[in-house]
mmCIF file of the N, C-alpha and C atoms, coordinates in Angstrom:
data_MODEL
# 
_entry.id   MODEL 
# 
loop_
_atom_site.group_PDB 
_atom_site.id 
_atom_site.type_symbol 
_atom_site.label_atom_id 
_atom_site.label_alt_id 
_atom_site.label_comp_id 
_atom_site.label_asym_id 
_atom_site.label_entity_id 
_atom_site.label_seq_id 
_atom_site.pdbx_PDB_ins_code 
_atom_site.Cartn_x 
_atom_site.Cartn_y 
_atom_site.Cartn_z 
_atom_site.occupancy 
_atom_site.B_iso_or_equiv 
_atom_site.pdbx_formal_charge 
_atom_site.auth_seq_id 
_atom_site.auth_comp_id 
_atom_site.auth_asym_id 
_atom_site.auth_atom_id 
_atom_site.pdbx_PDB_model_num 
ATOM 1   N N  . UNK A 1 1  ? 2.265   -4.563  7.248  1.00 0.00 ? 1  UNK A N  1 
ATOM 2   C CA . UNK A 1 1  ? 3.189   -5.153  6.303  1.00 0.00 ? 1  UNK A CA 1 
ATOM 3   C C  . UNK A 1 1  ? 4.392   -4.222  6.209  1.00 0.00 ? 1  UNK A C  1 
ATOM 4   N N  . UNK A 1 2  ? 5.471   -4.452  6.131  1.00 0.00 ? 2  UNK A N  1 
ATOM 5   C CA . UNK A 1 2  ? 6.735   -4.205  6.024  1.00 0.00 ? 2  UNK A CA 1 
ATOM 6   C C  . UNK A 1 2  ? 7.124   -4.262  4.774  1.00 0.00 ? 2  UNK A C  1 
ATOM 7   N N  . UNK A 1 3  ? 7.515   -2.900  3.955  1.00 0.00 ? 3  UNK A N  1 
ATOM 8   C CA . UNK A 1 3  ? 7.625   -3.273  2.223  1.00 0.00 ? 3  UNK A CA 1 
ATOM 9   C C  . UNK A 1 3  ? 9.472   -2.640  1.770  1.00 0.00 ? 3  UNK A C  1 
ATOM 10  N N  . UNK A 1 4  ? 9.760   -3.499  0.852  1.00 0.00 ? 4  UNK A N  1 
ATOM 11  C CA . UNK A 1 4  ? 11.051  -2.257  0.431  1.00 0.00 ? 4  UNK A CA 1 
ATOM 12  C C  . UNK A 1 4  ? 10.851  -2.347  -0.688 1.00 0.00 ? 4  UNK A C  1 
ATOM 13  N N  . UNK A 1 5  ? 11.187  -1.735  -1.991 1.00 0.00 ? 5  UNK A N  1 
ATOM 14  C CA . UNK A 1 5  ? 11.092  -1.804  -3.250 1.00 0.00 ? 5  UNK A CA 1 
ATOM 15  C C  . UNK A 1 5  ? 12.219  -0.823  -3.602 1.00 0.00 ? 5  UNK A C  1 
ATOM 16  N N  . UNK A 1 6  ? 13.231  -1.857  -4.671 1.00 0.00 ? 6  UNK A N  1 
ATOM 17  C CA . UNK A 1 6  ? 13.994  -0.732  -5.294 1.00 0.00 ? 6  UNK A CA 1 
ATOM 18  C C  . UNK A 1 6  ? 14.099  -1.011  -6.675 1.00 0.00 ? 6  UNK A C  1 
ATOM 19  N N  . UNK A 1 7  ? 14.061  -0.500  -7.470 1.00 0.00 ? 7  UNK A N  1 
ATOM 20  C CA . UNK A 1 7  ? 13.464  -0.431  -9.065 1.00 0.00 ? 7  UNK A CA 1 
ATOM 21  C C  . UNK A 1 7  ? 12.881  -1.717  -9.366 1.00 0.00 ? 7  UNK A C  1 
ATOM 22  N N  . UNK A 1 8  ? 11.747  -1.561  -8.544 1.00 0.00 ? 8  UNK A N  1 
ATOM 23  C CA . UNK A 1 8  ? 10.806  -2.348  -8.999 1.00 0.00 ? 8  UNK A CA 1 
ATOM 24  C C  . UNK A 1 8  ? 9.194   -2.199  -8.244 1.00 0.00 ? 8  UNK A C  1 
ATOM 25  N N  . UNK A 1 9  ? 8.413   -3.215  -8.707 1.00 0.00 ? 9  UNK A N  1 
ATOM 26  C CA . UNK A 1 9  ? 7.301   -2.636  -7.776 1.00 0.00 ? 9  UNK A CA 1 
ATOM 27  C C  . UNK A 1 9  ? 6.494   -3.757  -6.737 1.00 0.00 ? 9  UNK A C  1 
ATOM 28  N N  . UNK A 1 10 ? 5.706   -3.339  -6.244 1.00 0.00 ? 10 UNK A N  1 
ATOM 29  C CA . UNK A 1 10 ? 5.139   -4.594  -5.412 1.00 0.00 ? 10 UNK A CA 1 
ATOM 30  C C  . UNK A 1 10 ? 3.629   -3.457  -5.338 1.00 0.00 ? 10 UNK A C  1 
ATOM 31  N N  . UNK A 1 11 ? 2.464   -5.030  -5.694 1.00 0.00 ? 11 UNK A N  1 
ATOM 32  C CA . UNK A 1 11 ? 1.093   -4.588  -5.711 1.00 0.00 ? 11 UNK A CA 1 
ATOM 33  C C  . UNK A 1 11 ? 0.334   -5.295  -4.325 1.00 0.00 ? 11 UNK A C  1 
ATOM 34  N N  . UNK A 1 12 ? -0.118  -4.689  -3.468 1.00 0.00 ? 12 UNK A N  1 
ATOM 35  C CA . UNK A 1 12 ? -1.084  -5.563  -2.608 1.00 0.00 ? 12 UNK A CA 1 
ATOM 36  C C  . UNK A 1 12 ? -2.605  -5.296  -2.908 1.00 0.00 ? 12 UNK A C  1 
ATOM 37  N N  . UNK A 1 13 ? -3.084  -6.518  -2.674 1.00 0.00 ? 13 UNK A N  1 
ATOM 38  C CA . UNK A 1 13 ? -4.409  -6.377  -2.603 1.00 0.00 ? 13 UNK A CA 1 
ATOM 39  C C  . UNK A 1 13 ? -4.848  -6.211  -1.582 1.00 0.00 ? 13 UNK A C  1 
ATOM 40  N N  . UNK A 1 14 ? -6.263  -5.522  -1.008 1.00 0.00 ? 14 UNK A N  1 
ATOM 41  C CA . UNK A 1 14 ? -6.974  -5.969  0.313  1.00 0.00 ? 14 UNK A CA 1 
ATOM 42  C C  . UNK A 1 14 ? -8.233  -5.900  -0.094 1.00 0.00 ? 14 UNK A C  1 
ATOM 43  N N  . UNK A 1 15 ? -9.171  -6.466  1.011  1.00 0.00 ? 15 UNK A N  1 
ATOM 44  C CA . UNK A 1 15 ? -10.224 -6.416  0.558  1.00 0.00 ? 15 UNK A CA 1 
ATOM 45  C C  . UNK A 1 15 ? -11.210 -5.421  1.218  1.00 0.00 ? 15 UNK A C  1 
ATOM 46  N N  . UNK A 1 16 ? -12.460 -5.430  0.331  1.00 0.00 ? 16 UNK A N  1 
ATOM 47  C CA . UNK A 1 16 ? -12.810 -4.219  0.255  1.00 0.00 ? 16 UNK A CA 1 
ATOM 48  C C  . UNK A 1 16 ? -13.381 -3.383  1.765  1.00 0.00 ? 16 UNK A C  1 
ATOM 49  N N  . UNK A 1 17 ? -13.688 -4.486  3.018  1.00 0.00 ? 17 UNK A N  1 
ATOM 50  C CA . UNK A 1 17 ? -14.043 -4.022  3.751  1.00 0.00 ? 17 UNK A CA 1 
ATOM 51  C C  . UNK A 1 17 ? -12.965 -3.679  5.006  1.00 0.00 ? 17 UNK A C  1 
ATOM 52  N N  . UNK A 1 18 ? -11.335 -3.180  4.868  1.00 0.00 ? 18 UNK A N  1 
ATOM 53  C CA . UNK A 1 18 ? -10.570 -3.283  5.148  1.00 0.00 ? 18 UNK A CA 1 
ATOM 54  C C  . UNK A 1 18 ? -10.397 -1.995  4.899  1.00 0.00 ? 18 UNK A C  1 
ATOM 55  N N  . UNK A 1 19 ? -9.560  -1.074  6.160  1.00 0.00 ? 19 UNK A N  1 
ATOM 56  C CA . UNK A 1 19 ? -8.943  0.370   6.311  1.00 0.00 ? 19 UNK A CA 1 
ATOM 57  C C  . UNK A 1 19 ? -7.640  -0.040  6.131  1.00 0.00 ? 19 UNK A C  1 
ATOM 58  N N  . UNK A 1 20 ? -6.823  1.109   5.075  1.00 0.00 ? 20 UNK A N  1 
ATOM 59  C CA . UNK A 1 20 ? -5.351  0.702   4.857  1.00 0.00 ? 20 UNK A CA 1 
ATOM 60  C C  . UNK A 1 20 ? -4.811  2.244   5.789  1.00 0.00 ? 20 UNK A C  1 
ATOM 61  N N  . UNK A 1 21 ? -3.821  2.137   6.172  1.00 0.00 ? 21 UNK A N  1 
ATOM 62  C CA . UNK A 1 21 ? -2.556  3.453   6.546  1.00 0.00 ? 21 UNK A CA 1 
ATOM 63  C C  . UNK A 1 21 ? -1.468  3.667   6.207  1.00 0.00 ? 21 UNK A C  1 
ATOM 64  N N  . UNK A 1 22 ? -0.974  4.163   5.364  1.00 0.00 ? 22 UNK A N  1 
ATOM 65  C CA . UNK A 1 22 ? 0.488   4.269   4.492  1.00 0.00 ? 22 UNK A CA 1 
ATOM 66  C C  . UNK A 1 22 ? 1.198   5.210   5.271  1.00 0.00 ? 22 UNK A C  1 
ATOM 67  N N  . UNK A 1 23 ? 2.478   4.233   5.553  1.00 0.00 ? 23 UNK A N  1 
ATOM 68  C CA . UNK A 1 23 ? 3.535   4.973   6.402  1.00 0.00 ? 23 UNK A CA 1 
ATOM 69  C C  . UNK A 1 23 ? 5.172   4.331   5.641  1.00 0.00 ? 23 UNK A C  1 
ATOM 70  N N  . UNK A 1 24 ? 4.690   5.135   3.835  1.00 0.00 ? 24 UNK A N  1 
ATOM 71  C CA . UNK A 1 24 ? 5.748   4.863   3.103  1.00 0.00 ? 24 UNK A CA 1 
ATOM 72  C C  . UNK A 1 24 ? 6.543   5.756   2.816  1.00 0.00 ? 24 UNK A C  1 
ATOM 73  N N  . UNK A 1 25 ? 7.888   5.470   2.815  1.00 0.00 ? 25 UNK A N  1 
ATOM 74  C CA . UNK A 1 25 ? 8.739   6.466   2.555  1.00 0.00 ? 25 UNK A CA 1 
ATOM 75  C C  . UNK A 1 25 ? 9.261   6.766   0.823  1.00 0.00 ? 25 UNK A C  1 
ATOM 76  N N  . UNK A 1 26 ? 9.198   7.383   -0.066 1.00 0.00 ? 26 UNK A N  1 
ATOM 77  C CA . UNK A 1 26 ? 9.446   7.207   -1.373 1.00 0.00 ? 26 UNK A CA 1 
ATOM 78  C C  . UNK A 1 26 ? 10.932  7.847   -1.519 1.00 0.00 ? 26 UNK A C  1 
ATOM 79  N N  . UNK A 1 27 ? 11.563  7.755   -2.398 1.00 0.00 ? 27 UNK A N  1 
ATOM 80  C CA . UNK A 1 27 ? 12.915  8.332   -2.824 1.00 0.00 ? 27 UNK A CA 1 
ATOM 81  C C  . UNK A 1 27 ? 12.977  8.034   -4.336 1.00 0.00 ? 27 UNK A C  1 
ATOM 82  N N  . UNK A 1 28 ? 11.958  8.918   -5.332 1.00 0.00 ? 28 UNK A N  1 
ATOM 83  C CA . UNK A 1 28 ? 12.445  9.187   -6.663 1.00 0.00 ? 28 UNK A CA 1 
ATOM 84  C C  . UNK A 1 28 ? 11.443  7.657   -7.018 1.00 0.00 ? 28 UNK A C  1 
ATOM 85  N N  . UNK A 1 29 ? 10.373  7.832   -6.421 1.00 0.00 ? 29 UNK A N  1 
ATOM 86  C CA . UNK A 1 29 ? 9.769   6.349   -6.338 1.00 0.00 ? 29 UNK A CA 1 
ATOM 87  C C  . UNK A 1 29 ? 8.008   7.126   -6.212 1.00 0.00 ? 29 UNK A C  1 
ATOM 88  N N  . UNK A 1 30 ? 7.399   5.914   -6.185 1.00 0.00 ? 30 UNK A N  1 
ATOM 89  C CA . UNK A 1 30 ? 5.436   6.159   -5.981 1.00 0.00 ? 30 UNK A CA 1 
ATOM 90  C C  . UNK A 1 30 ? 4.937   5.240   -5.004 1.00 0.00 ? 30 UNK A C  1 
ATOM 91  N N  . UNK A 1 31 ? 3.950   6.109   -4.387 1.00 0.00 ? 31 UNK A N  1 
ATOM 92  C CA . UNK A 1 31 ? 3.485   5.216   -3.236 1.00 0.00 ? 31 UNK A CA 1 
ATOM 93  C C  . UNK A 1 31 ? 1.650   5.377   -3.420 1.00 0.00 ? 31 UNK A C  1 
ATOM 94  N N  . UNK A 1 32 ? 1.028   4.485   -3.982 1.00 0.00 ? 32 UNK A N  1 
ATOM 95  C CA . UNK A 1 32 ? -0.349  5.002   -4.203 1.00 0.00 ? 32 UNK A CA 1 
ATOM 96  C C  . UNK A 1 32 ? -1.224  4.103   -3.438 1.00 0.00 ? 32 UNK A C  1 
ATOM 97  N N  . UNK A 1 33 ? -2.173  4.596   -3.061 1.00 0.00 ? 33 UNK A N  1 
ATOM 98  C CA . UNK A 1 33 ? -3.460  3.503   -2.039 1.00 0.00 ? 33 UNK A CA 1 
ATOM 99  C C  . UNK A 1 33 ? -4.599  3.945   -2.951 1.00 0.00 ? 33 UNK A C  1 
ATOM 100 N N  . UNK A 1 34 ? -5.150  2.842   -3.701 1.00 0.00 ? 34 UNK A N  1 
ATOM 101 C CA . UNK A 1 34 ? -6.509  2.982   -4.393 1.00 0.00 ? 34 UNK A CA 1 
ATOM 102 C C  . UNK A 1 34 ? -7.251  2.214   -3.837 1.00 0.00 ? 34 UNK A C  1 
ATOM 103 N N  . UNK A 1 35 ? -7.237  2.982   -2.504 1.00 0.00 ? 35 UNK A N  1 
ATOM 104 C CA . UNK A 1 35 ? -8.107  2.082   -1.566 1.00 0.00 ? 35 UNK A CA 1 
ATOM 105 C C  . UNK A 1 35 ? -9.667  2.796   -1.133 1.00 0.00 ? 35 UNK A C  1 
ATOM 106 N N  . UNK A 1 36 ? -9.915  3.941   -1.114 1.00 0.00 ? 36 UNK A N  1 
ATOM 107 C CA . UNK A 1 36 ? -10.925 5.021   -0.548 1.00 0.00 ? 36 UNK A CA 1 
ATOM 108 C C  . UNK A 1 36 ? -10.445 5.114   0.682  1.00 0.00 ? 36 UNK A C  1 
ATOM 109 N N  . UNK A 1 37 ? -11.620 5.509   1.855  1.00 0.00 ? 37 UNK A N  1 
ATOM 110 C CA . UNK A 1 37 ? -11.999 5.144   3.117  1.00 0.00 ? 37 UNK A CA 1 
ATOM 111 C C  . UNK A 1 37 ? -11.680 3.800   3.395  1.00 0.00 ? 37 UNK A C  1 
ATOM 112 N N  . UNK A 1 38 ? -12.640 3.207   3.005  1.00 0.00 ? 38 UNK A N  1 
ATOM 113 C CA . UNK A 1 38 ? -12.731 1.561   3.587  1.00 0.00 ? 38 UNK A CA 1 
ATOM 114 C C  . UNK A 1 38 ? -13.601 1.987   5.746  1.00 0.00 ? 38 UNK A C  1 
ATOM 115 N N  . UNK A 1 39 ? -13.408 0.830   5.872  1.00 0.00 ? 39 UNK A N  1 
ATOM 116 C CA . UNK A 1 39 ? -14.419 1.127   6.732  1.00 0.00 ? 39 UNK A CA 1 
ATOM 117 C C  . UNK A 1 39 ? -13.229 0.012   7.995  1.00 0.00 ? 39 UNK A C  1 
ATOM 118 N N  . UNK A 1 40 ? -13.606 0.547   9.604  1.00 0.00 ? 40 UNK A N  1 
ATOM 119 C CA . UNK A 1 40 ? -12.528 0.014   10.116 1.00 0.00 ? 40 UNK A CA 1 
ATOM 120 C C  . UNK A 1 40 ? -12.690 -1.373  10.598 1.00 0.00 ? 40 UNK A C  1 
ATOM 121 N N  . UNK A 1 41 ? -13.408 -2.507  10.097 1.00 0.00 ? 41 UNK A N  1 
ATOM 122 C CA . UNK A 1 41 ? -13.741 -3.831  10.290 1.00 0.00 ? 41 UNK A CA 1 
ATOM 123 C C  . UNK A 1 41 ? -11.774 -4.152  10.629 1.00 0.00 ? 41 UNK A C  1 
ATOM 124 N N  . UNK A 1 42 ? -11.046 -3.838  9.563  1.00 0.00 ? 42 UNK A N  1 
ATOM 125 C CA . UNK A 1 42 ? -10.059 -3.966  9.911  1.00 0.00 ? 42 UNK A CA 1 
ATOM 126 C C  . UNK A 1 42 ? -8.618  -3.406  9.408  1.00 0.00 ? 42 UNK A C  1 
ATOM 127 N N  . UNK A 1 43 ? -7.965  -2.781  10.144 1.00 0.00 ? 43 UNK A N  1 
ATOM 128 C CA . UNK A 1 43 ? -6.610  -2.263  9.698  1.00 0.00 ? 43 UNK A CA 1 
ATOM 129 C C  . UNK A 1 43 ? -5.345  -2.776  9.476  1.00 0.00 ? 43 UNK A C  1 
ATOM 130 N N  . UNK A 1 44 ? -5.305  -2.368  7.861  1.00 0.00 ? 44 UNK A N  1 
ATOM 131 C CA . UNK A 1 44 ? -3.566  -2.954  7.557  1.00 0.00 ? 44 UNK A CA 1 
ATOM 132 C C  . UNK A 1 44 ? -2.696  -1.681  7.335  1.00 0.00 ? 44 UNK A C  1 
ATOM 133 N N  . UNK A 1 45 ? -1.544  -1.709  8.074  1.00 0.00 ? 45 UNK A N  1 
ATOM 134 C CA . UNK A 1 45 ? -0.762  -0.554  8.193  1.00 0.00 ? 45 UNK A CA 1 
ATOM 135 C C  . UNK A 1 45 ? 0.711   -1.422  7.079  1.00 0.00 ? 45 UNK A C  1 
ATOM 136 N N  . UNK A 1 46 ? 0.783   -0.040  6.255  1.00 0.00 ? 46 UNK A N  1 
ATOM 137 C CA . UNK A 1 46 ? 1.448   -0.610  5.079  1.00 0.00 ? 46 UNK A CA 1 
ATOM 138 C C  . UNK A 1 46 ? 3.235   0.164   5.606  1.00 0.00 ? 46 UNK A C  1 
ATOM 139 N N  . UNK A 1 47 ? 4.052   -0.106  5.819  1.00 0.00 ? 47 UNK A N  1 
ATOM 140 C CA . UNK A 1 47 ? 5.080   0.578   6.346  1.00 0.00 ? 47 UNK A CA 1 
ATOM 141 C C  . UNK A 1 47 ? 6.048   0.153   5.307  1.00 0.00 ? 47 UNK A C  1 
ATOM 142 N N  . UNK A 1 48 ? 7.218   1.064   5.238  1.00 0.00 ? 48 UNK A N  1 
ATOM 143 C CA . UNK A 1 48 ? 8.271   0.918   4.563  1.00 0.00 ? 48 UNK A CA 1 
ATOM 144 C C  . UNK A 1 48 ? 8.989   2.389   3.568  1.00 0.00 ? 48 UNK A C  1 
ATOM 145 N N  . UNK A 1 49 ? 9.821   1.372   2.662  1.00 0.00 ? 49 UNK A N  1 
ATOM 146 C CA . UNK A 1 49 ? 10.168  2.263   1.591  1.00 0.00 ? 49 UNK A CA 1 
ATOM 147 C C  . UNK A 1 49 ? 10.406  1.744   0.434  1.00 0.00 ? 49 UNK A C  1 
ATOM 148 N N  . UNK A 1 50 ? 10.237  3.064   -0.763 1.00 0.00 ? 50 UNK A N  1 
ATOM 149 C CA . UNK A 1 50 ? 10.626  2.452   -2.069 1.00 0.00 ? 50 UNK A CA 1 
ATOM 150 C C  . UNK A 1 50 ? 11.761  3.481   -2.506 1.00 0.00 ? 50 UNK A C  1 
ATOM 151 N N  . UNK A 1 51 ? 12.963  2.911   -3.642 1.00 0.00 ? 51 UNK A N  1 
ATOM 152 C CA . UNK A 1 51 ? 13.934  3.646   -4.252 1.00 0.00 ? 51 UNK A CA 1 
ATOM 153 C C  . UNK A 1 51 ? 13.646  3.555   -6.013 1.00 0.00 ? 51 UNK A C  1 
ATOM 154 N N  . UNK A 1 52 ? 13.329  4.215   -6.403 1.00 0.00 ? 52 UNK A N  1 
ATOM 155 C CA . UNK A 1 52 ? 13.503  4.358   -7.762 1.00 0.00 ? 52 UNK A CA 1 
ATOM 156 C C  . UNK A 1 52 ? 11.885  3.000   -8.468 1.00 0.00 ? 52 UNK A C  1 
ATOM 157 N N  . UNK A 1 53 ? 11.543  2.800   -7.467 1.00 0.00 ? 53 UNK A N  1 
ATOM 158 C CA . UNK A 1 53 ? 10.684  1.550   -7.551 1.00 0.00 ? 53 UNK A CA 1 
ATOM 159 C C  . UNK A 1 53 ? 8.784   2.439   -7.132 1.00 0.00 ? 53 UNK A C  1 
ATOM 160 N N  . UNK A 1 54 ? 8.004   1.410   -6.692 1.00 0.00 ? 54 UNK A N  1 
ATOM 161 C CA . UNK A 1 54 ? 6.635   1.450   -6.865 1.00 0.00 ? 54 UNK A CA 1 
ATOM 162 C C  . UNK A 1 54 ? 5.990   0.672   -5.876 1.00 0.00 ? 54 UNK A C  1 
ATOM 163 N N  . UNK A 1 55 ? 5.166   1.569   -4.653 1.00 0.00 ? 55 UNK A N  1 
ATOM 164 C CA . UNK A 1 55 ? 4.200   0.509   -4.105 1.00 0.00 ? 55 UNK A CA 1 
ATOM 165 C C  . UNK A 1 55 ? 2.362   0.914   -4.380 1.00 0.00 ? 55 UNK A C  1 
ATOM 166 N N  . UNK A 1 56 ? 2.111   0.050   -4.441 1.00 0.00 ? 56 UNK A N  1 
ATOM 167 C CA . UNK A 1 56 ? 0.460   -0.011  -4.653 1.00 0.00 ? 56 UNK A CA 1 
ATOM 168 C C  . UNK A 1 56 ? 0.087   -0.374  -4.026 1.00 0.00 ? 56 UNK A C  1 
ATOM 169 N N  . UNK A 1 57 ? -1.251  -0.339  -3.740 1.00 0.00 ? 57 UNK A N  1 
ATOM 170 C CA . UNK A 1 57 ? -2.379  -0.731  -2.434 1.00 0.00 ? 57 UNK A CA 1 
ATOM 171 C C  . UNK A 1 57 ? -3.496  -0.887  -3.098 1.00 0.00 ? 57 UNK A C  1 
ATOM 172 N N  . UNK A 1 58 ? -4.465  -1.748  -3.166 1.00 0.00 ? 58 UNK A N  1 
ATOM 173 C CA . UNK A 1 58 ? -5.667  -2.044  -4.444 1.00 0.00 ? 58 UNK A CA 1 
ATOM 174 C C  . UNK A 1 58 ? -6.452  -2.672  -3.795 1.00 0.00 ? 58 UNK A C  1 
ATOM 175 N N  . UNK A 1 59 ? -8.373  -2.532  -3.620 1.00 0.00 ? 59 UNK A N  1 
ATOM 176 C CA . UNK A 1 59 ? -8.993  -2.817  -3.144 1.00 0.00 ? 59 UNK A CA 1 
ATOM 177 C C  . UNK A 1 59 ? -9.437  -4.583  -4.292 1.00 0.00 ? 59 UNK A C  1 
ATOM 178 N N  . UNK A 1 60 ? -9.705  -5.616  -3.224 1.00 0.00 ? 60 UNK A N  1 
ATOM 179 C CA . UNK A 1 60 ? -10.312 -6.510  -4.217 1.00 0.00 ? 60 UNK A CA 1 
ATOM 180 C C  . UNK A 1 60 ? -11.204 -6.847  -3.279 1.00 0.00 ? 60 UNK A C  1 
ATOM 181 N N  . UNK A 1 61 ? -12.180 -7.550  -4.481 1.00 0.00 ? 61 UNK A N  1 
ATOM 182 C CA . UNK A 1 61 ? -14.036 -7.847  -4.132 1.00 0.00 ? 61 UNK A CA 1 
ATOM 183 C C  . UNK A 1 61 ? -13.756 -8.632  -2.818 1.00 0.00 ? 61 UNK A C  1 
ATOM 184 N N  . UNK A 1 62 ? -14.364 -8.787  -1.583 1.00 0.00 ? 62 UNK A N  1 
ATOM 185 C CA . UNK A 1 62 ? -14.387 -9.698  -0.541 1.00 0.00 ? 62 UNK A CA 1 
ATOM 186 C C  . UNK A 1 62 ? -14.755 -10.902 -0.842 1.00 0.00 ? 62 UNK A C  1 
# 
C-alpha cells in the first residue's frame, strides 16, 4: 500500500495471520504497526509518508 498523510491520519487494518513491513517516512508525524510478528501466510508492505499527520497498522480478528 502506498500511504501519504498530512495533518491527518489514516488507520489500516490487517488480519491477524498477515506479516506487515513499514517503509514509512515521518516528518514531525507517527508511524506505528500494532501488528507483532504475524506469521508470513502473507505480506503487506506499507510504503509512504506522513507530514504533521499519523499512520497506523492494526491487527483485526480473521
Amino acid at each position: 500500500i502506498d500511504t501519504f498523510a498530512m495533518w491527518g491520519g489514516i488507520e489500516i487494518y490487517v488480519p491477524e495471520n498477515w506479516e506487515v513491513v513499514g517503509e514509512v517516512v515521518p516528518f514531525m508525524a507517527g508511524f506505528e504497526m500494532k501488528t507483532g510478528a504475524g506469521t508470513p501466510e502473507r505480506r503487506l508492505i506499507v510504503r509512504g509518508a506522513t507530514v504533521m499527520g499519523g499512520i497506523e497498522v492494526k491487527r483485526r480478528a480473521a
